[in-house]
C-alpha positions in Angstrom: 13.4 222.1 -52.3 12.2 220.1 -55.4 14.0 216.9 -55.9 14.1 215.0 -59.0 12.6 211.5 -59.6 12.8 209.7 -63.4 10.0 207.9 -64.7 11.0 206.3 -67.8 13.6 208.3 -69.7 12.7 211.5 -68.5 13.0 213.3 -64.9 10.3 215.0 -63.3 10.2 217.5 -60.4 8.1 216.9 -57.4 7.6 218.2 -53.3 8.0 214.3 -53.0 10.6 212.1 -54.0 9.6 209.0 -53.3 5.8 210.2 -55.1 7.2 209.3 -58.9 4.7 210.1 -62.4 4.7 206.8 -63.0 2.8 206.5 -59.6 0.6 209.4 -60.2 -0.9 208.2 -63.5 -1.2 204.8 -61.9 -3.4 206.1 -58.8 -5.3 208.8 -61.2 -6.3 205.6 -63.7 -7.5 204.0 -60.6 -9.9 207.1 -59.5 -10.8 207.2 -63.0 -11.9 203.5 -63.5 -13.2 202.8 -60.0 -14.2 206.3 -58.5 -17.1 206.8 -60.6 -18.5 203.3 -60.7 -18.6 203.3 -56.9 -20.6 206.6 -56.7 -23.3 205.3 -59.6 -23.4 202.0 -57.4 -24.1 203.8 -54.0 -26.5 205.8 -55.8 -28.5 202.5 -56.7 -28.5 201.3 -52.9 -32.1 203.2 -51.9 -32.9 200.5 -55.0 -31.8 197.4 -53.6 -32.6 198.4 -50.3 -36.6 198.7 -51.0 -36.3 195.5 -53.6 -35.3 193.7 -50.2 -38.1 195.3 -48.6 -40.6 194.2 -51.0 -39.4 190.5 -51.3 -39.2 190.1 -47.9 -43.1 191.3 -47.1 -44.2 189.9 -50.0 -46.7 187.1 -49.8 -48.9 185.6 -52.4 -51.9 185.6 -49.9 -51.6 188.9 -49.0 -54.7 191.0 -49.8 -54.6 194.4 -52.4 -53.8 197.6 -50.2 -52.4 200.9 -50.8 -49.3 199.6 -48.7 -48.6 196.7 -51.1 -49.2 198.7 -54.2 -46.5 201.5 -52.3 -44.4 198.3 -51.3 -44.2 197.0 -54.7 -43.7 200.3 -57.2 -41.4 201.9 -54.8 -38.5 200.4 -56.2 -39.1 201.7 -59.9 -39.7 204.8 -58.1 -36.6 205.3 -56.6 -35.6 204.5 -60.1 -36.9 207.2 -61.8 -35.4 209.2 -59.3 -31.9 207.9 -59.5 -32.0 208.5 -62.9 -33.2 212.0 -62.8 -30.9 212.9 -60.5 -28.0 211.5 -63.1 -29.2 213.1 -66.2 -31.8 215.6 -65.3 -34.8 216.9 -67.4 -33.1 215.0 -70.2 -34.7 211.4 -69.6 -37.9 212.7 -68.5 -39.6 211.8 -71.6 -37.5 208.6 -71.9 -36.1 206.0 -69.2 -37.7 208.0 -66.6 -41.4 208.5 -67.6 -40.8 205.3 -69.2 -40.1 204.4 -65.1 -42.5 206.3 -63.7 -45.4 204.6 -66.0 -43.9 201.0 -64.8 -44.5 202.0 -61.1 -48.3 203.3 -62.1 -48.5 199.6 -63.9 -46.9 198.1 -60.5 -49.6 199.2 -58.7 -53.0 198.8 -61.0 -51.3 195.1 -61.0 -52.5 194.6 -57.4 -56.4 195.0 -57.9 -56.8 192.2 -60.8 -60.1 194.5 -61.8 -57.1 197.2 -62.5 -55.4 194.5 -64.6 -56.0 196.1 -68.7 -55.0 199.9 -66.7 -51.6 198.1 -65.7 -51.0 196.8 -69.1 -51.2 199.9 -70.5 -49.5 201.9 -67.9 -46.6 199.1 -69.3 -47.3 199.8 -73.1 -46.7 203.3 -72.6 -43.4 202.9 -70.6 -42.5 200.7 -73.2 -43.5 202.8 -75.9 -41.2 205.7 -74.2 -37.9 203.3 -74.0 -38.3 202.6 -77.9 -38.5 206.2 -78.1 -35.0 206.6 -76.3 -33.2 204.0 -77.6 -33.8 205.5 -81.0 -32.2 208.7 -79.4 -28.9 210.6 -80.6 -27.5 209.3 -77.0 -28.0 205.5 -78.3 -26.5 206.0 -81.5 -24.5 203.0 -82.7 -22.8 205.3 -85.3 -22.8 202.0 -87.9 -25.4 200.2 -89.2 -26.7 197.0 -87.8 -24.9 193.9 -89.1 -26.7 190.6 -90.5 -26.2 188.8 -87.4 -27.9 191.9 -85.5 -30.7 191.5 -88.0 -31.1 188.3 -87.6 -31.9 188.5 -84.1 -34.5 191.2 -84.5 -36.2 188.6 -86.8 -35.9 186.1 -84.4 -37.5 188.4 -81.4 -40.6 189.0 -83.6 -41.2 185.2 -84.2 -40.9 184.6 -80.8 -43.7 187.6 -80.2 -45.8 186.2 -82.9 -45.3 182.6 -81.6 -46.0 183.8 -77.8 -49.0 185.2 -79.2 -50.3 182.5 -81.2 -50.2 180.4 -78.3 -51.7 182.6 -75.8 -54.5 183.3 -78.0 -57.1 179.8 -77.1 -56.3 180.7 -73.3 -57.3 184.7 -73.9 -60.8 183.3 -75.1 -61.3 182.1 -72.0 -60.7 184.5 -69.9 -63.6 188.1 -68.9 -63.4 190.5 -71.0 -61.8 188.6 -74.1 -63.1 190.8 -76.5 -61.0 193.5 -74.9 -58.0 192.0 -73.8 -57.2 189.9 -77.1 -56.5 192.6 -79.0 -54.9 194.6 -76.1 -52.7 191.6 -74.9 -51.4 191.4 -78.7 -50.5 195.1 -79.1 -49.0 195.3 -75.8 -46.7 191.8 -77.0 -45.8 193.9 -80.1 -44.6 197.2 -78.1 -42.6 195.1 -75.2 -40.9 193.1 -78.6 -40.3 196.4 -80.4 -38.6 198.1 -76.9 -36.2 194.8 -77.2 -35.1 194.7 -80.4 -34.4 198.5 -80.1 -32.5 197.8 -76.4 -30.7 195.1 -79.2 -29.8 198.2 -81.2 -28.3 200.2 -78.7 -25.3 197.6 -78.2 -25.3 199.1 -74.9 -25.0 195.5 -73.1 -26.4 196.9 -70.0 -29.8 198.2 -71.8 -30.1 195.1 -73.9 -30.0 193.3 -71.1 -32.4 194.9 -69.6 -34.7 194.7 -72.4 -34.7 191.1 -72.8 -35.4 190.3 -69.0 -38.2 192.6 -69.2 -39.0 190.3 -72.0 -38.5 187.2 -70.4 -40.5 188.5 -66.9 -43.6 189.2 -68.6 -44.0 186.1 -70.9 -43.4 184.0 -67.6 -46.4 185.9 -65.9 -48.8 185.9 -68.8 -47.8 182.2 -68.8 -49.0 182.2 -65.6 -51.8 184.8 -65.5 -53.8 183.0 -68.2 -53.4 179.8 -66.8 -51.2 178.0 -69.4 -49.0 176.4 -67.7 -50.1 175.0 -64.1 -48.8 177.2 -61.0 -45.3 176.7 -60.5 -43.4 177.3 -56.9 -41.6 180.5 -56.8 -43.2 181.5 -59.8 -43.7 185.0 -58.9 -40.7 185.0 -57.6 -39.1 184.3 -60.7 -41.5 187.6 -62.4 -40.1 189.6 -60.3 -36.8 189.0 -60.0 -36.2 189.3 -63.5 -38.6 192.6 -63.9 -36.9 194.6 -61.1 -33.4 193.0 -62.9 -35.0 194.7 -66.2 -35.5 198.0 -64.5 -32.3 198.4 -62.6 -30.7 197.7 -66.3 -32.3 199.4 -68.3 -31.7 202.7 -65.3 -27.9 202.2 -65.3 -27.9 201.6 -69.2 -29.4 205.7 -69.8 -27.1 206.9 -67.1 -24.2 205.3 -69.0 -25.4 206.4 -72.4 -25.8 209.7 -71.2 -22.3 210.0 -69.5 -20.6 208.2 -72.8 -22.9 211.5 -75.0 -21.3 213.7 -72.7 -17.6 212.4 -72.7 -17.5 212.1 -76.3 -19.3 215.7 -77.0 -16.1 217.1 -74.7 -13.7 214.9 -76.7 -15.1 216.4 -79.6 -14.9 220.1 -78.5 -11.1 219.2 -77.2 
């Protein structure tokens, strides 16, 4: 027999009396806020779980192999893959090509010979976030304020200055003639892909835009020998590249679910 339980001012039938609405909306707010949070985090754990991997074989003495190129690009692999499972076919020409190209660069990165291949492996997967974040899914839906402005300024300076300063230590280096120019286009593209991630005012993807920034200005600091070789440096790369890459990931799936719950709103 159905038994009748009050939740504010009005009384609602139920199998359960001691079950009231008030309880119901309470527990389906819960499922709402942490169910789906928790199933995008376990989805990430084959990430985490190969980032270990590769931190905890990784040694700066180690020589180039196939098993430390497949070491150190399987976690932007996995990825790719996360992501594509989330939002199918859709971010195939965006966040995960874009992924996909990073793992290529990952591994041409081993062989230093390899080392202008990687770069633009990197351009192109740069190239292909800009590309995204310019996508309907990013839309801000209201233009970018001064202060927004302002910091896309300031990230082109900081390109231009990075650069300048890298420019008497390019000289130096084989093949300057070739990587002077490259080295400056590729600074251009990753600066472009973080002002854009700026745009977005998805926090997760602007994050993820400005560590990417952040790792690779601390190895070309390093690769061309203008600072001396600090402990933990690569470390430090890494950390904040496969950071970049996990953010950028969760930032698409996010956009992509936020397209699709406000495209139902809209059809509601």
């Amino acid at each position: 027999m159905l038994q009748p339980f009050s939740c504010g001012n009005e009384t609602v039938y139920d199998h359960y009396s001691t079950y009231s609405c008030c309880d119901m909306y309470r527990h389906f707010f819960l499922f709402l806020l942490f169910c789906q949070p928790c199933t995008l985090l376990f989805s990430f754990l084959p990430f985490f779980l190969s980032t270990a991997v590769y931190f905890y074989m990784w040694d700066p003495d180690f020589p180039a192999s196939i098993m430390s190129a497949g070491v150190k690009s399987a976690p932007t692999l996995l990825l790719a893959a996360i992501v594509l499972s989330w939002n199918g076919g859709q971010s195939v020409l965006g966040v995960v090509g874009g992924l996909l190209f990073s793992a290529v660069g990952d591994c041409c990165l081993i062989w230093p010979e390899l080392f202008l291949h990687g770069m633009a492996a990197f351009a192109v997967a740069h190239l292909l976030y800009s590309l995204t974040f310019l996508s309907s899914r990013y839309a801000t839906g209201s233009p970018s304020s001064s202060w927004t402005r302002f910091l896309y300024l300031i990230l082109f300076l900081v390109g231009t200055c990075l650069y300048i300063y890298l420019y008497p230590f390019l000289q130096k280096v084989p093949n300057s003639d070739l990587l002077i120019p490259a080295v400056g286009a590729y600074i251009f593209l990753i600066t472009l892909m973080a002002v854009l991630a700026i745009r977005t005012r998805n926090t997760t993807t602007l994050l993820g835009g400005l560590f990417f920034l952040v790792s690779d200005t601390s190895l070309a600091l390093q690769l061309f020998k203008v600072i001396a070789p600090v402990k933990q440096g690569s470390t430090v790369v890494m950390v904040t590249y496969y950071l970049a890459q996990l953010l950028i990931a969760v930032g698409d799936v996010k956009a992509v679910e936020n397209k699709d719950d406000f495209a139902k709103w809209k059809r509601s």
